[in-house]
C-alpha positions as CSV (number, residue, x, y, z in Angstrom):
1,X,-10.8,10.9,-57.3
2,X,-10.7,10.3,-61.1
3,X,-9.2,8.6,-63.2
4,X,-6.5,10.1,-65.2
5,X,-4.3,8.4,-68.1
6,X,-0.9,8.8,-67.5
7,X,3.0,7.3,-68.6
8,X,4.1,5.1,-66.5
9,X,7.1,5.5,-64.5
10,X,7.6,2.2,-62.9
11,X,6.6,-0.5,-65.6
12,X,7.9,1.1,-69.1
13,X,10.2,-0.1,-71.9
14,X,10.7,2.8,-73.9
15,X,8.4,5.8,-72.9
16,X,6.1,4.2,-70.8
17,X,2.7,4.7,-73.0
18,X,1.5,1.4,-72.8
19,X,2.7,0.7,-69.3
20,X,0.3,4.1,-68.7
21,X,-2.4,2.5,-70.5
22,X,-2.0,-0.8,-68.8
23,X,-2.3,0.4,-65.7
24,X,-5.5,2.7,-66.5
25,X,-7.8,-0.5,-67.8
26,X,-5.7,-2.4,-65.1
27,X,-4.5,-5.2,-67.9
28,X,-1.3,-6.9,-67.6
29,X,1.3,-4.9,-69.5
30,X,2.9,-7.4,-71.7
31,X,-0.8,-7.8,-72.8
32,X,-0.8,-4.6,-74.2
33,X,2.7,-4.2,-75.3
34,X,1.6,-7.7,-77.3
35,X,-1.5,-5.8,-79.1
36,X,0.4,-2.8,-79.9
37,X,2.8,-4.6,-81.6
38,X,1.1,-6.9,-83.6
39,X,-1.6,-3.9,-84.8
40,X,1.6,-2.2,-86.1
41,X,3.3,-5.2,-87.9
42,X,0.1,-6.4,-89.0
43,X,-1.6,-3.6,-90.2
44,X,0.2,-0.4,-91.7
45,X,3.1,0.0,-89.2
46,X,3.4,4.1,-90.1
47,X,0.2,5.2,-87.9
48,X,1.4,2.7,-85.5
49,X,4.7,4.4,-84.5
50,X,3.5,7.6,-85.2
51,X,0.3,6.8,-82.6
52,X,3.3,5.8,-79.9
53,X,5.2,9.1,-80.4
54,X,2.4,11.2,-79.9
55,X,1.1,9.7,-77.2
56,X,4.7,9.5,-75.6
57,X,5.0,13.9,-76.1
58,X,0.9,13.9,-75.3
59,X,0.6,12.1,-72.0
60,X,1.8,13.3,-68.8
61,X,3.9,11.3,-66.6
62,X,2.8,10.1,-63.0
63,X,4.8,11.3,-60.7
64,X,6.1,8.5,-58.0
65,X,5.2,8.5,-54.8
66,X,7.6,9.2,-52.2
């Protein structure tokens, strides 16, 4: 089976991207909701959000297993 990146449907805030992400490098998700944050604040916040909303219409959402 491979791996495969996808939204999150169980652990998510907004859209679920970095819930997805958290769960495909198997990190903690407030770990990466943390770095996302503070690369956008602290750096130029544009690419940031724009970098969220893609990946948000990009990914795919997991579908929950019944």
């Amino acid at each position: 089976m491979t791996k495969r990146l996808y939204k999150s449907t169980d652990d998510k805030m907004l859209c679920g991207v970095c819930g997805g992400i958290a769960e495909y490098f198997e990190l903690d998700p407030t770990l990466v909701r943390l770095g996302w944050a503070f690369l956008t604040l602290f750096t130029c916040a544009f690419p940031g959000i724009i970098l969220y909303a893609v990946a948000a219409i990009i990914m795919p959402s997991k579908e929950r297993d019944n």
